[in-house]
C-alpha positions in Angstrom: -40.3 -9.8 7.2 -42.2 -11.2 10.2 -45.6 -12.2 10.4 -46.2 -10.4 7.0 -44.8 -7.3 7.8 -41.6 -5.6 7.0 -39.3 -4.6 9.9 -36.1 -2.4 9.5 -33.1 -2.5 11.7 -30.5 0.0 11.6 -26.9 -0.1 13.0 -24.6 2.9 13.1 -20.9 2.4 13.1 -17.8 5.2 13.3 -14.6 3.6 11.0 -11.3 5.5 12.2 -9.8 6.8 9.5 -6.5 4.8 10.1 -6.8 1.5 12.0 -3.0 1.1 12.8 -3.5 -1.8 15.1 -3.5 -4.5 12.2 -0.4 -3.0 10.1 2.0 -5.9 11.0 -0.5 -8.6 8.9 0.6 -7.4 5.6 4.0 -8.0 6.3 2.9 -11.7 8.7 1.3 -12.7 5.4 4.3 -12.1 3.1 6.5 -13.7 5.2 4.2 -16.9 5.0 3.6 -16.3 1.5 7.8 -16.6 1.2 7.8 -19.9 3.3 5.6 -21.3 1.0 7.1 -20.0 -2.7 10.4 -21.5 -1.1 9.2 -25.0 -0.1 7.2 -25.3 -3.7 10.7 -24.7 -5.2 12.6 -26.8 -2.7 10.0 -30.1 -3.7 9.3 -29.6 -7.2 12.2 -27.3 -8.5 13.1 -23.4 -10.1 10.1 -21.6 -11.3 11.1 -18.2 -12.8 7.3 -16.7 -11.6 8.4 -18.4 -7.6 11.6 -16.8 -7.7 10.1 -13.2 -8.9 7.6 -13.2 -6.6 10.3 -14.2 -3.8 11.9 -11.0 -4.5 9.1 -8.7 -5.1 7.5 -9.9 -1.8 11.3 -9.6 -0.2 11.8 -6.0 -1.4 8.1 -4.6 -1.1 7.7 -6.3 2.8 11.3 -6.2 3.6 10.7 -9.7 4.9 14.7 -10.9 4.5 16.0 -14.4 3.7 19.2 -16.2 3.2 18.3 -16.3 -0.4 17.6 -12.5 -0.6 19.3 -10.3 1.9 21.7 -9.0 -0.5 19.0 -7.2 -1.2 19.7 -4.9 1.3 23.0 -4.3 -0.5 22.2 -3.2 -4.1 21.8 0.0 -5.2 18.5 1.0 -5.7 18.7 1.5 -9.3 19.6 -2.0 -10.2 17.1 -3.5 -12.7 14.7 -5.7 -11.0 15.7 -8.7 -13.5 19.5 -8.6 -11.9 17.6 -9.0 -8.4 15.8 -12.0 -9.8 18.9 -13.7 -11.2 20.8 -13.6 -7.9 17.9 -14.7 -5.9 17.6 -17.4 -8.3 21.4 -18.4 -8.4 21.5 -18.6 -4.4 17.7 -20.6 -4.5 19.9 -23.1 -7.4 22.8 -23.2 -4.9 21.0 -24.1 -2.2 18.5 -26.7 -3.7 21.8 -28.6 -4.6 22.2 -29.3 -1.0 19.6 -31.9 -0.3 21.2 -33.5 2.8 23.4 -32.2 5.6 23.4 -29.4 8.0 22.6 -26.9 5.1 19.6 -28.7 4.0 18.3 -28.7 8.1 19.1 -25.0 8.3 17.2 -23.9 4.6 14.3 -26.2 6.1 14.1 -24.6 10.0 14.3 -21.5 7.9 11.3 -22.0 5.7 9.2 -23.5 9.0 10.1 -20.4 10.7 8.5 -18.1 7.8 5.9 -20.3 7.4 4.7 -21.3 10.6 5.4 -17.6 12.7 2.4 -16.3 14.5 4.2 -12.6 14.7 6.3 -10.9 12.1 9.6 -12.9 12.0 12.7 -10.6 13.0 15.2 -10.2 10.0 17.2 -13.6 10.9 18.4 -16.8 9.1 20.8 -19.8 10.0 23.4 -20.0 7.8 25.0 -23.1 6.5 27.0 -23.4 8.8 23.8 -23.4 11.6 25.2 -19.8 12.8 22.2 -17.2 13.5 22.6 -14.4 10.7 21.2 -10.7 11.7 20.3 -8.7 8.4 21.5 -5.4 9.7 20.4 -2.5 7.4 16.6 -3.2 6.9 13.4 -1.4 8.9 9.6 -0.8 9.0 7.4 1.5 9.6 3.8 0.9 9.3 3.2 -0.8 6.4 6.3 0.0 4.6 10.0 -1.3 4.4 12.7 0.5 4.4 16.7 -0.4 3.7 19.9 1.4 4.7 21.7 2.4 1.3 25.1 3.8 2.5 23.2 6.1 5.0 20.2 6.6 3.8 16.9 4.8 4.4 15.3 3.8 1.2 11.8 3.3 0.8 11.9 -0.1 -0.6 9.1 0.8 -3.1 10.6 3.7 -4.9 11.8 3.3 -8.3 14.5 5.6 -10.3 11.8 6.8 -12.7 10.1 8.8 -9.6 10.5 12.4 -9.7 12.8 12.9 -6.2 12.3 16.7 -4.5 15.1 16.9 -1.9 14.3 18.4 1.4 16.3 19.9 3.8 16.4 18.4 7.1 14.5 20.8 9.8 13.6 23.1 7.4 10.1 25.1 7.4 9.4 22.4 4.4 10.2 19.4 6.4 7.7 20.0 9.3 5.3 21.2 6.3 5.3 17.9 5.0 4.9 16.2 8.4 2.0 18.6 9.2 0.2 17.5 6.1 0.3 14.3 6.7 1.6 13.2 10.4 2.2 9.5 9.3 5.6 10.8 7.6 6.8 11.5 11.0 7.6 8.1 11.7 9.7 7.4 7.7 11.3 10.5 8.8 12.2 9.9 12.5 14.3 6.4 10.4 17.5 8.9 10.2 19.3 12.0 8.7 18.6 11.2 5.4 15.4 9.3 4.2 13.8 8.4 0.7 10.3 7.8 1.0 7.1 7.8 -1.7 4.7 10.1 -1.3 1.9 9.9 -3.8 3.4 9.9 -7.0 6.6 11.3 -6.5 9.6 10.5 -4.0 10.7 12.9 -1.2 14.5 13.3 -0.4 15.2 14.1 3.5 19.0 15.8 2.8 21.1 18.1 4.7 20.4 20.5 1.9 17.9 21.0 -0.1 14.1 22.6 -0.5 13.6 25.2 2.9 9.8 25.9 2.1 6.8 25.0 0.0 3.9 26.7 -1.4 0.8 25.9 -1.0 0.3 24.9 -4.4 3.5 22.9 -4.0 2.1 21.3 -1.2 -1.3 20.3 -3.1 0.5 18.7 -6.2 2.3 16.8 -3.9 -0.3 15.2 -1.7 -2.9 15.3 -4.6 
């Protein structure tokens, strides 16, 4: 309102579908999130809720520590209480180790997670102050992926997902990719990729499903 009388303003704005630009903050937060969950432990001791939501936020982000890159490791169809046990047997471990070179490294660890103003690169110091490289562990957009034996594992998909197996450069492969061109980039990881798509799991093979309908196709990205 001015002077008494109603005045409207209105702005038009375009929204891109995607906006890729910001994908890495997902992952920068989680990473910070981690730093933090680890130093509440380190001061006031184990916390069964820290320690699972270390590992959730380790396997869903892919953000690796020295306290979880056996995560990289496992089989995917190990129950997510094993993952929490080990995590919390190497946090116990390590908490024991108050003073020393080990307690410096576990603390310029933690600072680095916490305090990183880009996504922190899959690296640790060890106790004995050597850099460690987790090998075996990628992203793409806002997913994390993890090299099981060969094949890149979507680090969200769960055994209970029904998995359609594709075979690589088949008419069904680049049907997938034309449906939705963000698979591209899960698929470009290797030969053989595991990745979610909607509800179910797709299975990039060397043998495997050579075309779909297009019913197929709309049950799939429904």
């Amino acid at each position: 309102m001015t002077d008494g009388e109603r005045r409207d303003f209105t702005y038009k704005g375009n929204f891109p579908k995607r906006d890729e630009k910001y994908n890495f903050i997902p992952r920068l937060w989680a990473s910070r999130k981690i730093g933090y969950l680890i130093e509440e432990i380190r001061s006031h001791g184990e916390n069964k809720e820290l320690v699972d939501e270390i590992v959730r936020l380790s396997k869903k982000y892919g953000v690796m520590t020295e306290y979880t890159s056996f995560l990289v490791e496992v089989d995917e169809r190990v129950a997510m209480r094993d993952l929490q046990l080990e995590a919390k047997e190497n946090l116990s471990r390590a908490a024991a180790s108050q003073t020393g070179g080990w307690a410096v490294n576990q603390s310029s660890n933690m600072r680095s997670l916490q305090k990183s103003a880009q996504v922190p690169a899959s690296t640790y110091y060890d106790a004995q102050g050597k850099q460690r490289k987790i090998t075996g562990v990628a992203q793409r957009r806002e997913r994390a992926f993890f090299n099981k034996r060969g094949n890149w594992v979507d680090t969200e998909f769960s055994k209970d997902r029904k998995v359609i197996e594709v075979k690589r450069f088949s008419r069904a492969y680049f049907q997938l990719m034309e449906r939705d061109d963000t698979l591209g980039e899960y698929i470009s990881l290797g030969e053989r990729v595991l990745f979610n798509v909607g509800d179910i799991a797709v299975q990039i093979e060397d043998e495997g499903k050579e075309e779909f309908s297009e019913e197929e196709l709309n049950k799939i990205f429904q």
